[in-house]
N, CA, C and O atoms as a GROMACS GRO file, in nm:
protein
  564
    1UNK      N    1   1.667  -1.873   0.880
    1UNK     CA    2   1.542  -1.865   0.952
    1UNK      C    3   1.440  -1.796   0.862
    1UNK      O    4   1.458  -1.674   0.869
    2UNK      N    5   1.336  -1.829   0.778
    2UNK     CA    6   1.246  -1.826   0.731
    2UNK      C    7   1.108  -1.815   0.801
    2UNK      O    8   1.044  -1.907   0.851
    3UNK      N    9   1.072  -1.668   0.794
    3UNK     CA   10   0.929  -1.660   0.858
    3UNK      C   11   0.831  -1.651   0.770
    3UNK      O   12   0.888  -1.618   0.667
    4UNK      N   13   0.658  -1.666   0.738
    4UNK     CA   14   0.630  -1.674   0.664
    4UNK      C   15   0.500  -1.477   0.694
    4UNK      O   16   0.407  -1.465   0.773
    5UNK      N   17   0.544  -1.391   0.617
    5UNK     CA   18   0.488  -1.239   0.606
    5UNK      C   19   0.353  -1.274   0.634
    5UNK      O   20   0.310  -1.373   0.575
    6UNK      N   21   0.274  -1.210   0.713
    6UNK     CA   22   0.119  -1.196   0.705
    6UNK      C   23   0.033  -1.178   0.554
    6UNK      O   24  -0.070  -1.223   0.504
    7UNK      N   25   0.142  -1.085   0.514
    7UNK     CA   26   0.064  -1.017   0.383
    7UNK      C   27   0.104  -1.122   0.263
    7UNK      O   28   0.224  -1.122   0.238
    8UNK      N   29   0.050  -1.182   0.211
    8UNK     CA   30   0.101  -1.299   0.114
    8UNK      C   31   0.056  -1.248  -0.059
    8UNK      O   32  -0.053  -1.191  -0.065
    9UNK      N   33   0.096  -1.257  -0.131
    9UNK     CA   34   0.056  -1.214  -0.268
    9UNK      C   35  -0.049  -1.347  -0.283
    9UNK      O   36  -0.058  -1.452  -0.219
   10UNK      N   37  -0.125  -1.290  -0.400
   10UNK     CA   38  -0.296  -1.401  -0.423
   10UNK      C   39  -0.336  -1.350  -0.516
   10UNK      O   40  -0.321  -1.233  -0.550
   11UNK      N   41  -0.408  -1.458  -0.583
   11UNK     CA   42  -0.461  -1.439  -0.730
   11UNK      C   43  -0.631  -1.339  -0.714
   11UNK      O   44  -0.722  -1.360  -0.794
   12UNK      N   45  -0.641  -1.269  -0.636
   12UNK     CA   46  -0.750  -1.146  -0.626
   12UNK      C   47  -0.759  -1.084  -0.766
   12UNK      O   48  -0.693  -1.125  -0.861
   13UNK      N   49  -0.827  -1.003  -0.769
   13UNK     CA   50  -0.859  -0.947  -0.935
   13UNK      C   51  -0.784  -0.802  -0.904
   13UNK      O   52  -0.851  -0.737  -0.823
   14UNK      N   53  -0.670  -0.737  -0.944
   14UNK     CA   54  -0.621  -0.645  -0.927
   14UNK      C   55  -0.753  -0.517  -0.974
   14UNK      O   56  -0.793  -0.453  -0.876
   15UNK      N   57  -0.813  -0.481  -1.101
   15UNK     CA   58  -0.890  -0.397  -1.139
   15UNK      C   59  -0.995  -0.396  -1.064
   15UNK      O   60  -1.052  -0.292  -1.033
   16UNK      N   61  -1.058  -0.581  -1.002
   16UNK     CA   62  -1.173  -0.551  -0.949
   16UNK      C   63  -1.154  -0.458  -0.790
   16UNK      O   64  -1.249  -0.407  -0.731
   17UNK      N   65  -1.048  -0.454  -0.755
   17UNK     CA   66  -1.005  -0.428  -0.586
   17UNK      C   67  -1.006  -0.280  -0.625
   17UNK      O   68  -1.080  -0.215  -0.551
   18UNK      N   69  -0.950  -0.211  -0.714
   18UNK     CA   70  -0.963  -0.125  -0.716
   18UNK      C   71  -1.104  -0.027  -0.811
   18UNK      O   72  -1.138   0.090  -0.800
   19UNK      N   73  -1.137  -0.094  -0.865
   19UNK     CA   74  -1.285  -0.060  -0.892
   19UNK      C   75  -1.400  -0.026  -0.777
   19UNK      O   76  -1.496   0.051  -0.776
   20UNK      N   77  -1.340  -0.130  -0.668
   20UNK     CA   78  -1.414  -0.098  -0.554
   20UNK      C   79  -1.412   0.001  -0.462
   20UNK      O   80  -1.518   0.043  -0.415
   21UNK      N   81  -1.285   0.055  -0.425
   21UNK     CA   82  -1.276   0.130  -0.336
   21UNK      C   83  -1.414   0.243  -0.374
   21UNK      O   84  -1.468   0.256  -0.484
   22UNK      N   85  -1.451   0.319  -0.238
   22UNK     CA   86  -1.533   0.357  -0.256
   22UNK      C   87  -1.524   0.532  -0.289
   22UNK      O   88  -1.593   0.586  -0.375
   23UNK      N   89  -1.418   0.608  -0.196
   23UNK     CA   90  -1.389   0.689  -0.242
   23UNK      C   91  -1.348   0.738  -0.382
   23UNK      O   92  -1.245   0.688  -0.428
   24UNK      N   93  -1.431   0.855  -0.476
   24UNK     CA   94  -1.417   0.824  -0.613
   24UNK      C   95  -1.243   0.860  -0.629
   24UNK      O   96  -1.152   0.801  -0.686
   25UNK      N   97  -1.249   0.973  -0.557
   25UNK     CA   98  -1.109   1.022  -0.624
   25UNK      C   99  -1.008   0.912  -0.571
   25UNK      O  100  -0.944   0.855  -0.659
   26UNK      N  101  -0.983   0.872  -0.429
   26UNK     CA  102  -0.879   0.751  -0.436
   26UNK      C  103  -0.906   0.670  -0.541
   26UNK      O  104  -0.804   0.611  -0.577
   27UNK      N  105  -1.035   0.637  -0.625
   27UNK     CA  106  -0.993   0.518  -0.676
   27UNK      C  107  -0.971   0.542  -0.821
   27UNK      O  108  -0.938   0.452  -0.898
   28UNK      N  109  -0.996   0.698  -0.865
   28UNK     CA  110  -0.895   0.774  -1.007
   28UNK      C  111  -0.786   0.777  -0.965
   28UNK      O  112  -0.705   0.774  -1.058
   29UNK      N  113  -0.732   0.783  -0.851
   29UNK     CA  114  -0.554   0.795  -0.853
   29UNK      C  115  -0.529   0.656  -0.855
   29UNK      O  116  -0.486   0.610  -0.961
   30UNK      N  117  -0.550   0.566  -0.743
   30UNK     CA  118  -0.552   0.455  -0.784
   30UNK      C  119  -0.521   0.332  -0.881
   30UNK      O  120  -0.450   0.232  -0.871
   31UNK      N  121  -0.625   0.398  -1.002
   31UNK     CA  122  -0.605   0.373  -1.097
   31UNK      C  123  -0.512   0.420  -1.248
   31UNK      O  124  -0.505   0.361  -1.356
   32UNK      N  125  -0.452   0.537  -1.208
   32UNK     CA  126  -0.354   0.628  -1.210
   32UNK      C  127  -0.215   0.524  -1.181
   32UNK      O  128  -0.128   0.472  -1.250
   33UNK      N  129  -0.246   0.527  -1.061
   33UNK     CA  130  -0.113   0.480  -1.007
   33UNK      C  131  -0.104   0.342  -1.074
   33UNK      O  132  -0.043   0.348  -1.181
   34UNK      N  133  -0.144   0.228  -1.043
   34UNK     CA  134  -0.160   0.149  -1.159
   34UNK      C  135  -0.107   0.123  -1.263
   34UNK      O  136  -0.030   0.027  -1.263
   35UNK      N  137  -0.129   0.200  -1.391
   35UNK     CA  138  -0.099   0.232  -1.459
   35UNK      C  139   0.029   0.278  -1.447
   35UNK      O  140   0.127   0.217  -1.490
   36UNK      N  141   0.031   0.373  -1.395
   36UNK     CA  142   0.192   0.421  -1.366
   36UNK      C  143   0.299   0.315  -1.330
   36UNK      O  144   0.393   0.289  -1.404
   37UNK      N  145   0.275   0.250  -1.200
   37UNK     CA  146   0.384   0.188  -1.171
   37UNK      C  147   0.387   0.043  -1.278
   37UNK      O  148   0.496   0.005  -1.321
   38UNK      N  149   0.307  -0.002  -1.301
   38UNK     CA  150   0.308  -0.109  -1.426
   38UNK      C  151   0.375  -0.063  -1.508
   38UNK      O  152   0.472  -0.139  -1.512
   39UNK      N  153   0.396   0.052  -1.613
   39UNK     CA  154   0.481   0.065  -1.635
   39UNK      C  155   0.615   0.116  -1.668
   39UNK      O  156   0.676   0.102  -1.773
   40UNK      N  157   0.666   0.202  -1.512
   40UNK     CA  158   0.773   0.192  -1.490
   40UNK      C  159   0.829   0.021  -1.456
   40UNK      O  160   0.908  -0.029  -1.535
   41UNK      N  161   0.788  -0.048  -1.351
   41UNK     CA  162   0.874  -0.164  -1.357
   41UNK      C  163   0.849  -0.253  -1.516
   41UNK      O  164   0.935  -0.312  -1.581
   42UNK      N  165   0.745  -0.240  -1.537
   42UNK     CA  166   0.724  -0.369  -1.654
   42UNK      C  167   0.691  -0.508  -1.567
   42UNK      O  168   0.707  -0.614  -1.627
   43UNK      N  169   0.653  -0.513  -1.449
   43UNK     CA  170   0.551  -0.575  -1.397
   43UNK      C  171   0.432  -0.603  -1.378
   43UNK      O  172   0.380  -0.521  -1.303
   44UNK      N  173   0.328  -0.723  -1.430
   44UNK     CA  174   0.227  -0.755  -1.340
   44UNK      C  175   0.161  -0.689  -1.194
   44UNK      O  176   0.196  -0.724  -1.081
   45UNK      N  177   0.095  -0.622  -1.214
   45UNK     CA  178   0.026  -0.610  -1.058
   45UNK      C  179  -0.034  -0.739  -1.012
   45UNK      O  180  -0.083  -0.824  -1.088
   46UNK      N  181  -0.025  -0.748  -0.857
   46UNK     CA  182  -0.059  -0.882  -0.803
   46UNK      C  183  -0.115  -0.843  -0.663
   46UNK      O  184  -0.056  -0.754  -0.601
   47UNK      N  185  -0.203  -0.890  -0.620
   47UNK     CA  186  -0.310  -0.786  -0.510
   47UNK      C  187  -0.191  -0.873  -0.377
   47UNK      O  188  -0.170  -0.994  -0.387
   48UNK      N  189  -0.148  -0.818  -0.302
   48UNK     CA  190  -0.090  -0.892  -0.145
   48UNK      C  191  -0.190  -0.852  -0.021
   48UNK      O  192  -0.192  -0.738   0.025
   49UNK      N  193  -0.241  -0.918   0.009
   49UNK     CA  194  -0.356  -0.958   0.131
   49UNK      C  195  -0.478  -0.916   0.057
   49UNK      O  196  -0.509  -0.978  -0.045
   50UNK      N  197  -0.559  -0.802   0.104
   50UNK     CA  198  -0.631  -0.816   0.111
   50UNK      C  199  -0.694  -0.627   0.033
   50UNK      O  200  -0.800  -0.570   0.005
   51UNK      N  201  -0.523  -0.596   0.027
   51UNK     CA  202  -0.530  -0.419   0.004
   51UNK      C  203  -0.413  -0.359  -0.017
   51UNK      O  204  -0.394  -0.254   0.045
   52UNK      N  205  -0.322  -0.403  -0.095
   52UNK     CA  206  -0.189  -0.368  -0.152
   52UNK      C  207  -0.208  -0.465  -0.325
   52UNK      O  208  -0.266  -0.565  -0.367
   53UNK      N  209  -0.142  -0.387  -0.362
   53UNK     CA  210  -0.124  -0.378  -0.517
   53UNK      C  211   0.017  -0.375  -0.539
   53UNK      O  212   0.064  -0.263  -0.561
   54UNK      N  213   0.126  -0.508  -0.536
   54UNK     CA  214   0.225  -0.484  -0.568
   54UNK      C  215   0.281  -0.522  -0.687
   54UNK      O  216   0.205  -0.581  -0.764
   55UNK      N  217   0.418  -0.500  -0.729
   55UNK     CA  218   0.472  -0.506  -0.847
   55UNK      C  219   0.585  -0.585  -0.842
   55UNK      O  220   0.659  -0.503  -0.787
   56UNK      N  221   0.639  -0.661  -0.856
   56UNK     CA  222   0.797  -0.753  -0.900
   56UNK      C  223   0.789  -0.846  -0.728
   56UNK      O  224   0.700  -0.844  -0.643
   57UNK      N  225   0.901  -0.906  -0.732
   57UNK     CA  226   0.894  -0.969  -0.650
   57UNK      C  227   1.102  -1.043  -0.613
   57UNK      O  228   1.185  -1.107  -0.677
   58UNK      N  229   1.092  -0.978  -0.475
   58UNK     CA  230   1.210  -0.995  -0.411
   58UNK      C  231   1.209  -1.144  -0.296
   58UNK      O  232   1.128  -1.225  -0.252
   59UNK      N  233   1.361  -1.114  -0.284
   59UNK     CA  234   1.359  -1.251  -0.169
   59UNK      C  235   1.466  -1.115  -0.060
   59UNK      O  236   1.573  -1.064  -0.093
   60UNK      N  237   1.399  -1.095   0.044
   60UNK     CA  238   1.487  -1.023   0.141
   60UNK      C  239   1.550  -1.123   0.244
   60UNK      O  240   1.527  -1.244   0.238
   61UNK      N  241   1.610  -1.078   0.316
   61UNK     CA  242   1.725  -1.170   0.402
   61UNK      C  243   1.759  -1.035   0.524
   61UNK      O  244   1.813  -0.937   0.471
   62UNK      N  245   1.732  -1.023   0.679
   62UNK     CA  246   1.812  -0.949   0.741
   62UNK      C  247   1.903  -1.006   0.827
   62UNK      O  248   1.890  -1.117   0.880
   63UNK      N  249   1.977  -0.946   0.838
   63UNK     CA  250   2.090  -0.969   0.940
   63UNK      C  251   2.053  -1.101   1.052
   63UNK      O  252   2.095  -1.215   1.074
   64UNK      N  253   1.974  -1.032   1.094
   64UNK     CA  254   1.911  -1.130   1.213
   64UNK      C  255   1.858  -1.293   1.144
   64UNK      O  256   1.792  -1.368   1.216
   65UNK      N  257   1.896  -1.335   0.999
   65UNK     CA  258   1.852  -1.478   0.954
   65UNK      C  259   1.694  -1.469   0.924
   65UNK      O  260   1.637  -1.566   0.875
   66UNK      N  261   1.652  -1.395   0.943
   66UNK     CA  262   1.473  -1.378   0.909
   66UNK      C  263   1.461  -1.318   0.745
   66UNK      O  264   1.462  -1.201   0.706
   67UNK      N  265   1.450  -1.423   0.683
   67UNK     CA  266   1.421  -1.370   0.519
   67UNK      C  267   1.235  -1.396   0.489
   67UNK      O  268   1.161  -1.456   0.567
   68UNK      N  269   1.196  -1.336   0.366
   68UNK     CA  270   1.089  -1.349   0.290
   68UNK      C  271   1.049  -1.307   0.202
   68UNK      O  272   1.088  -1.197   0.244
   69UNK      N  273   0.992  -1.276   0.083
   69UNK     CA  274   0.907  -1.269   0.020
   69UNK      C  275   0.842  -1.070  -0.010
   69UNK      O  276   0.738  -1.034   0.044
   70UNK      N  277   0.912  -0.990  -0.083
   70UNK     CA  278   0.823  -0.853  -0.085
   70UNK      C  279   0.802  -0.831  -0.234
   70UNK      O  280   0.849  -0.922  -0.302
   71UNK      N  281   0.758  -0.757  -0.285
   71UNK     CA  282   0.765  -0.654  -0.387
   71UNK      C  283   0.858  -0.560  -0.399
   71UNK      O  284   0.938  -0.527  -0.312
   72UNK      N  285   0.847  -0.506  -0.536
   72UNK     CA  286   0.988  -0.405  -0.547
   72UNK      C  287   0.923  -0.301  -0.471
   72UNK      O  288   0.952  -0.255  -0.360
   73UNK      N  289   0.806  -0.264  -0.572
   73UNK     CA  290   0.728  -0.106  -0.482
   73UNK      C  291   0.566  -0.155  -0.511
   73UNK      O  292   0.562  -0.266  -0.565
   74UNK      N  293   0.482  -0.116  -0.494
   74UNK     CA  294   0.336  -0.110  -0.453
   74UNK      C  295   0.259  -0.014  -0.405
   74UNK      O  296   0.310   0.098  -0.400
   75UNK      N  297   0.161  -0.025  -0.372
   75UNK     CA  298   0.051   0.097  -0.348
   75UNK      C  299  -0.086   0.017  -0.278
   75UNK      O  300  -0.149  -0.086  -0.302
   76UNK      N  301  -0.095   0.130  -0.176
   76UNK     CA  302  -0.285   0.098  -0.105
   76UNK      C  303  -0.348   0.202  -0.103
   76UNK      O  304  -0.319   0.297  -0.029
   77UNK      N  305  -0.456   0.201  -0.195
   77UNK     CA  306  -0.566   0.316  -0.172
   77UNK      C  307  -0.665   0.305   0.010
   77UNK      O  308  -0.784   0.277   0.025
   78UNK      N  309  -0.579   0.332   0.104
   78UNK     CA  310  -0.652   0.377   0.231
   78UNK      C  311  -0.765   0.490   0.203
   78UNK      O  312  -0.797   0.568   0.114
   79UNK      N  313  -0.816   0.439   0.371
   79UNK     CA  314  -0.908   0.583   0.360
   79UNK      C  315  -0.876   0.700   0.376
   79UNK      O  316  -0.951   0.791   0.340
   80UNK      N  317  -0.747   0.726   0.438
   80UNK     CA  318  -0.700   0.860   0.489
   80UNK      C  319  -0.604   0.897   0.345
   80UNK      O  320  -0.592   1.012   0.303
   81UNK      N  321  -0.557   0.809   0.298
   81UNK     CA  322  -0.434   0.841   0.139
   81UNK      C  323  -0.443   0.727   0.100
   81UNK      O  324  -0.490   0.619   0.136
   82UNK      N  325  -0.352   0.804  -0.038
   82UNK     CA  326  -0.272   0.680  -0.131
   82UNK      C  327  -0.164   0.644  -0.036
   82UNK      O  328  -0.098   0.720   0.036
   83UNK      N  329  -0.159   0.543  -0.044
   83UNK     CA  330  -0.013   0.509   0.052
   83UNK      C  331   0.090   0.435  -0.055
   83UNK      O  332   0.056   0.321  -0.086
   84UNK      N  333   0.215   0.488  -0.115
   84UNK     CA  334   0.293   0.445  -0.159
   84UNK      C  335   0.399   0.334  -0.092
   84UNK      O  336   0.415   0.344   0.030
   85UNK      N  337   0.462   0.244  -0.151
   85UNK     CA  338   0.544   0.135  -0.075
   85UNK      C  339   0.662   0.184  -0.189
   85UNK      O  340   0.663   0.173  -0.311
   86UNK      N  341   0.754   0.238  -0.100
   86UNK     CA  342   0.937   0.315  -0.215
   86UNK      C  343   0.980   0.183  -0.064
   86UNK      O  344   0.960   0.195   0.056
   87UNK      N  345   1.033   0.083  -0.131
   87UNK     CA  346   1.099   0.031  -0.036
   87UNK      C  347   1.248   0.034   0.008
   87UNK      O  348   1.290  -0.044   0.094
   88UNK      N  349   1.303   0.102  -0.037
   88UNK     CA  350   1.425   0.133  -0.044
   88UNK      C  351   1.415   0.258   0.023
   88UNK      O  352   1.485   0.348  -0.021
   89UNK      N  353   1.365   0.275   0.091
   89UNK     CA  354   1.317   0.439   0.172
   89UNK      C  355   1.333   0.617   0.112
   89UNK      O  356   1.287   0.626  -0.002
   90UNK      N  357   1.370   0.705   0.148
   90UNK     CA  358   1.414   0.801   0.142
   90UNK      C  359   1.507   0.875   0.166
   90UNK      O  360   1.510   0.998   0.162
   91UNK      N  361   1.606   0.784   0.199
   91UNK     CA  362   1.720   0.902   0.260
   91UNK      C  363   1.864   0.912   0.186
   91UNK      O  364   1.973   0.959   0.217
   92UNK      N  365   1.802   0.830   0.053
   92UNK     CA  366   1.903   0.798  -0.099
   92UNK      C  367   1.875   0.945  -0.141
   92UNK      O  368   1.976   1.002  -0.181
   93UNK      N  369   1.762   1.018  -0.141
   93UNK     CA  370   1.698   1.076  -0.247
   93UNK      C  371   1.646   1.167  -0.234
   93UNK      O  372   1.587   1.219  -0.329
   94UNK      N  373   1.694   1.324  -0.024
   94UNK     CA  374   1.589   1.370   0.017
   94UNK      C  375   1.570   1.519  -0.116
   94UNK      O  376   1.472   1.593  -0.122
   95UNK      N  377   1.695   1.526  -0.205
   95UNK     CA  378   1.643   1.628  -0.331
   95UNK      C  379   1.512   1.650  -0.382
   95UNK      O  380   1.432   1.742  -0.395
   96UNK      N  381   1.528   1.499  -0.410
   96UNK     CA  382   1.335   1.435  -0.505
   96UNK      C  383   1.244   1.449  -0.419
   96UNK      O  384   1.127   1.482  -0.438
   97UNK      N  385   1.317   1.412  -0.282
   97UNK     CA  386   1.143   1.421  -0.164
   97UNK      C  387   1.057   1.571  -0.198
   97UNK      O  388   0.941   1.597  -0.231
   98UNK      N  389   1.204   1.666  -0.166
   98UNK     CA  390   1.198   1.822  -0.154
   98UNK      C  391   1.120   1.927  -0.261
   98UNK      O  392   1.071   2.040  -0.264
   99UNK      N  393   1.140   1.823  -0.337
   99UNK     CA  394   1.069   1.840  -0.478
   99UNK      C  395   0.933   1.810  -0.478
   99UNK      O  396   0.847   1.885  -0.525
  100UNK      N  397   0.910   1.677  -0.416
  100UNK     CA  398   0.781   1.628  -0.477
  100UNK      C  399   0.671   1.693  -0.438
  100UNK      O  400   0.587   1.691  -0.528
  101UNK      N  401   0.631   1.755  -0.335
  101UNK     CA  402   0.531   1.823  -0.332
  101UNK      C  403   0.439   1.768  -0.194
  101UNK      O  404   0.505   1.702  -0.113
  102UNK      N  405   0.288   1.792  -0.160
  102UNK     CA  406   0.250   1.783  -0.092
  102UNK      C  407   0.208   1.640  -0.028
  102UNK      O  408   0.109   1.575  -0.060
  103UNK      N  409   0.345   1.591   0.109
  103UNK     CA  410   0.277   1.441   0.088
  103UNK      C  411   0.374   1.411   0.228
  103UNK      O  412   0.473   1.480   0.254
  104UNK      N  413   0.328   1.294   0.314
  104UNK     CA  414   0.405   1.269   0.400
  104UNK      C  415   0.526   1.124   0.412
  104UNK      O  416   0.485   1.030   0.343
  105UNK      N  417   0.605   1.105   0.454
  105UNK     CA  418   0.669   0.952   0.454
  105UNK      C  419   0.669   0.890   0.593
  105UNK      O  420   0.652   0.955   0.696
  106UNK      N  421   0.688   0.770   0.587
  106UNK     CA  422   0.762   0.683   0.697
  106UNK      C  423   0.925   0.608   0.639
  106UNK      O  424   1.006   0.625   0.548
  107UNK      N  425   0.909   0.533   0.740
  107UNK     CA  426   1.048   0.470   0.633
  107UNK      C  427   1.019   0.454   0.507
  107UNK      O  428   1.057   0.555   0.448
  108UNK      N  429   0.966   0.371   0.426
  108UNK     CA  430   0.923   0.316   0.318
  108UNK      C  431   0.790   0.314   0.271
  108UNK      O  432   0.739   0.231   0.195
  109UNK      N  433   0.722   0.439   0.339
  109UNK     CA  434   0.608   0.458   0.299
  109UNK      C  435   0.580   0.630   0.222
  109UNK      O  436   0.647   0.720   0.272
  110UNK      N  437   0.510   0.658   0.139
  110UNK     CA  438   0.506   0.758   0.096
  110UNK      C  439   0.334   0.793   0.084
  110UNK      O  440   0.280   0.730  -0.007
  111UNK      N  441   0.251   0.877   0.157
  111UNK     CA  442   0.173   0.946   0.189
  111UNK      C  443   0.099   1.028   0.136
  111UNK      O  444   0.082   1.125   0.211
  112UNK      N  445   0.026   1.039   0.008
  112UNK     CA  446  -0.045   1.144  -0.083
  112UNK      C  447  -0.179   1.145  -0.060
  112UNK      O  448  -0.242   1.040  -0.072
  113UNK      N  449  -0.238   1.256  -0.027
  113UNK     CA  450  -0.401   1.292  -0.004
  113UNK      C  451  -0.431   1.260  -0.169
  113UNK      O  452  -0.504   1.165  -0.197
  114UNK      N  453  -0.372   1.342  -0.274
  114UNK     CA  454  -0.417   1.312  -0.391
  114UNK      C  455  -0.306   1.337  -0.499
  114UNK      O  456  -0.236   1.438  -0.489
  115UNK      N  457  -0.289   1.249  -0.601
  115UNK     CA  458  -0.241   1.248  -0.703
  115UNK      C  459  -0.161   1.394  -0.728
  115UNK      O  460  -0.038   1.401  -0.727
  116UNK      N  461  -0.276   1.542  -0.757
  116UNK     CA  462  -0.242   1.673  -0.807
  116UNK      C  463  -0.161   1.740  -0.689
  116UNK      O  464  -0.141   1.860  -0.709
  117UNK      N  465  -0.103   1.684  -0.558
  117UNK     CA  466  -0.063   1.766  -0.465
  117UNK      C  467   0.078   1.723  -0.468
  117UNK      O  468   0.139   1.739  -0.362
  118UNK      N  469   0.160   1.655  -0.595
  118UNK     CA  470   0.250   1.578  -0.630
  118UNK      C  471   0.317   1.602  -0.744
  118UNK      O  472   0.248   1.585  -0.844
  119UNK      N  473   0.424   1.634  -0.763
  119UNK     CA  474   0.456   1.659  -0.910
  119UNK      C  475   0.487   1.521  -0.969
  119UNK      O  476   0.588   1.461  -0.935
  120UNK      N  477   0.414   1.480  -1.043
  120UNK     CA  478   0.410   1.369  -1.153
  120UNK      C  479   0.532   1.290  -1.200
  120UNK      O  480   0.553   1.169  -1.201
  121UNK      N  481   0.620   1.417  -1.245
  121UNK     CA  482   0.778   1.357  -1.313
  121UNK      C  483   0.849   1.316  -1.193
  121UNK      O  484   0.911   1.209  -1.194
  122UNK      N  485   0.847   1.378  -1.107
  122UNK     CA  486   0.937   1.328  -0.948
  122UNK      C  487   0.911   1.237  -0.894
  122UNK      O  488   0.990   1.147  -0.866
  123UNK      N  489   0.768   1.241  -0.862
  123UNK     CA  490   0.670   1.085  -0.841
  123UNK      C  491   0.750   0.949  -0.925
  123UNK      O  492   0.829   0.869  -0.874
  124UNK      N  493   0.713   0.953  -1.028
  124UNK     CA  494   0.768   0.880  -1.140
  124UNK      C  495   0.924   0.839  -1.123
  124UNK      O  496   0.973   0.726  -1.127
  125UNK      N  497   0.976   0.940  -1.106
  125UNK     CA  498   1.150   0.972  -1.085
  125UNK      C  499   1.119   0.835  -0.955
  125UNK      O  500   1.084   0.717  -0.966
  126UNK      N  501   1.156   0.930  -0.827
  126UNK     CA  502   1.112   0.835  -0.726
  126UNK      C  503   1.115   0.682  -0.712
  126UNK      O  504   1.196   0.600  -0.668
  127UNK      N  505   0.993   0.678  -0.766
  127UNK     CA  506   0.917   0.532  -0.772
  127UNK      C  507   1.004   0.423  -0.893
  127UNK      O  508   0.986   0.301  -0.893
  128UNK      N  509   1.097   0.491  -0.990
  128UNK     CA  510   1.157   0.422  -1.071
  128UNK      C  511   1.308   0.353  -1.018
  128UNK      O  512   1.371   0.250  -1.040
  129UNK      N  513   1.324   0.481  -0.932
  129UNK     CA  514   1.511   0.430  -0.876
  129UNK      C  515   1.490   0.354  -0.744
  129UNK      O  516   1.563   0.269  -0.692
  130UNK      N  517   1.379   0.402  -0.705
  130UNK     CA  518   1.370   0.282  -0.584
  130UNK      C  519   1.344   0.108  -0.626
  130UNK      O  520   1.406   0.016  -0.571
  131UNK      N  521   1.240   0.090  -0.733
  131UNK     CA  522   1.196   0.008  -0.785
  131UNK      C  523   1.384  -0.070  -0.823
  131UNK      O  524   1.433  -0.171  -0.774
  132UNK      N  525   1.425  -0.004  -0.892
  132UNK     CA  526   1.550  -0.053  -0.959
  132UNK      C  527   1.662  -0.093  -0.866
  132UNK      O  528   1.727  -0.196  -0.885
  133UNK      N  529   1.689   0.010  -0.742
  133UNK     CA  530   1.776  -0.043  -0.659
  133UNK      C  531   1.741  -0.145  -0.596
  133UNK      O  532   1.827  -0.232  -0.587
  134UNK      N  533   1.633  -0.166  -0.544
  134UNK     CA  534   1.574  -0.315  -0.484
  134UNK      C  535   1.579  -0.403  -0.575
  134UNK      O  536   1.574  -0.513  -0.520
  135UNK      N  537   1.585  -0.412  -0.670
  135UNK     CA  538   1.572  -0.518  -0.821
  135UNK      C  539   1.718  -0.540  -0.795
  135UNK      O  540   1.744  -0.654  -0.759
  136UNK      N  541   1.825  -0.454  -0.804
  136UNK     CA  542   1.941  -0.486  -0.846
  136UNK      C  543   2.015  -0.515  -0.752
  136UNK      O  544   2.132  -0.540  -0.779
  137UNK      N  545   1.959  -0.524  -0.577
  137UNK     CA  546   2.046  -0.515  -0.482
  137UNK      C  547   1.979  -0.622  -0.375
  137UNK      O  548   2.038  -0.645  -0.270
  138UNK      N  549   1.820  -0.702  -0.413
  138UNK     CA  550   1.816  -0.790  -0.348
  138UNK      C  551   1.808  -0.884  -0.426
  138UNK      O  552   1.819  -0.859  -0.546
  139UNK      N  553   1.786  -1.016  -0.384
  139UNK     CA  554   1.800  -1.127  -0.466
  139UNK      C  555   1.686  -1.194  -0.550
  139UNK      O  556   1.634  -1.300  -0.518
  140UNK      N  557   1.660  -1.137  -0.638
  140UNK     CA  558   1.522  -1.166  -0.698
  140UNK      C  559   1.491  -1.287  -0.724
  140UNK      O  560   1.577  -1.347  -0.788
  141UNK      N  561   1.366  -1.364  -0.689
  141UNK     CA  562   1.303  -1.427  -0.695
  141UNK      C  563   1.293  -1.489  -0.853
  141UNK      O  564   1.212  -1.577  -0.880
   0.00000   0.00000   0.00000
């Protein structure tokens, strides 16, 4: 059973989306981040809808027969945060959470007002083993 995600990856201009945001400092981390996660995976950024910036590209499958289409990890400069996409969640890793510094989660979401309220190497840490376990544990595209 194949559903087709709201959020679809599209040939958008990754630099121009984030050139735009209007807040300056989201759009220095932003562009930060960027940089960063490009290259930890060694992926292409590729804009998905309309306000995500993702990186690699999976084929998921759940239980229930409903498969589609994600990224390994990604990022949205919102208005309230950076919103990180660790899709592989947090509960591999709550050492690194404990570590990282000032920031909130959901399942697979990770929550930063700004870049400096974050320790950098953990961030990095983080965002690399999640990236990798989803690479190595779903069925890549």
């Amino acid at each position: 059973m194949s559903s087709t995600n709201k959020t679809q990856p599209n040939d958008a201009d990754v630099a121009a989306f984030l050139n735009s945001v209007e807040h300056q400092k989201r759009r220095e981390d932003s562009l930060k981040m960027l940089d960063m996660m490009s290259e930890i995976t060694g992926e292409k950024p590729v804009m998905w809808g309309d306000s995500i910036v993702g990186f690699g590209l999976y084929r998921y499958k759940y239980k229930s027969g409903r498969e589609g289409d994600w990224f390994y990890t990604g990022f949205s400069p919102r208005k309230q945060n950076l919103t990180l996409y660790i899709m592989d969640g947090f509960k591999k890793r709550p050492e690194l959470l404990e570590k990282l510094g000032k920031c909130k989660t959901s399942v697979a979401c990770l929550y930063i007002n700004k870049l400096e309220d974050v320790d950098e190497k953990i961030l990095r840490q983080v965002i690399k083993e999640s990236a990798k376990y989803v690479k190595e544990n779903q069925s890549a595209c």
